[in-house]
C-alpha positions as CSV (number, residue, x, y, z in Angstrom):
1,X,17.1,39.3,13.3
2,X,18.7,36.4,15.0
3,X,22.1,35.2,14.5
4,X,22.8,31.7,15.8
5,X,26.4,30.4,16.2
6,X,25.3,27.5,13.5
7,X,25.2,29.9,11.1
8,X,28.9,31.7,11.5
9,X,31.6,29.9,12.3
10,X,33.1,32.6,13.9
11,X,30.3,33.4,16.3
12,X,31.6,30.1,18.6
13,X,32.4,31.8,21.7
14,X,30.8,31.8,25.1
15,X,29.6,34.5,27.3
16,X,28.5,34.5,31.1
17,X,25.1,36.4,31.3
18,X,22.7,37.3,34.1
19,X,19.3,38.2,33.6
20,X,18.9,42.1,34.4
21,X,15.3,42.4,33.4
22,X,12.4,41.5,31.2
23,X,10.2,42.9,28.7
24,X,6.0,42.1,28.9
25,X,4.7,40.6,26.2
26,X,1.9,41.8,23.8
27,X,-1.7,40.8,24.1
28,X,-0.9,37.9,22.6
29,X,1.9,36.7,24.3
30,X,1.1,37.6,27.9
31,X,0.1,34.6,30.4
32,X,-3.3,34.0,31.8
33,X,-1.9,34.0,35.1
34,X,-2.6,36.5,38.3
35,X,1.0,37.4,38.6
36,X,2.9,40.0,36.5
37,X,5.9,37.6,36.1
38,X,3.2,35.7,34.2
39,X,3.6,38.4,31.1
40,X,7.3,38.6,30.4
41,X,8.1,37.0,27.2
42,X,11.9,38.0,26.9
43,X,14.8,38.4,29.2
44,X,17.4,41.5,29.1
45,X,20.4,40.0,29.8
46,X,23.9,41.5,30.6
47,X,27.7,40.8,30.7
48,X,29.6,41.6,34.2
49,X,32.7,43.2,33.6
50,X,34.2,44.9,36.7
51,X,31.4,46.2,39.0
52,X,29.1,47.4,36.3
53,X,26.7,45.0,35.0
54,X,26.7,46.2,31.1
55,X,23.1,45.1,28.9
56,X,24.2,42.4,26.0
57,X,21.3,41.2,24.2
58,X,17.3,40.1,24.5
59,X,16.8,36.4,24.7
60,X,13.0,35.0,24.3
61,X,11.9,31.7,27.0
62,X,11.2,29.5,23.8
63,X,8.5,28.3,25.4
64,X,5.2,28.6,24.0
65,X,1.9,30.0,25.4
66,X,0.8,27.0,27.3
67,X,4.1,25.9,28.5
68,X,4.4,29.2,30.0
């Protein structure tokens, strides 16, 4: 489920993420391209705290097929 900021008032804050790795894309979601970056669809993304790199959240492109 997603939960937007818009939605709770409480949920304004803002975090500093990286992008720590991706997840592929089903058959109808991966890219017609040769390259596997072509067929990631979502982004793991994490929170830095320290030396440690700690996963957050998931985070789709929002783009669609052909814009990828």
């Amino acid at each position: 489920d997603k939960v937007k900021s818009e939605y709770i008032e409480e949920l304004g804050d803002t975090f500093d993420l990286v992008i720590i790795g991706g997840y592929f894309g089903n058959q109808k979601r991966i890219g017609g391209g040769q390259d596997w970056t072509d067929s990631v669809t979502h982004f793991l993304m994490g929170i830095v705290h320290g030396d440690k790199v700690i996963p957050f959240c998931r985070v789709g492109t929002g783009y669609s097929n052909d814009e990828l």
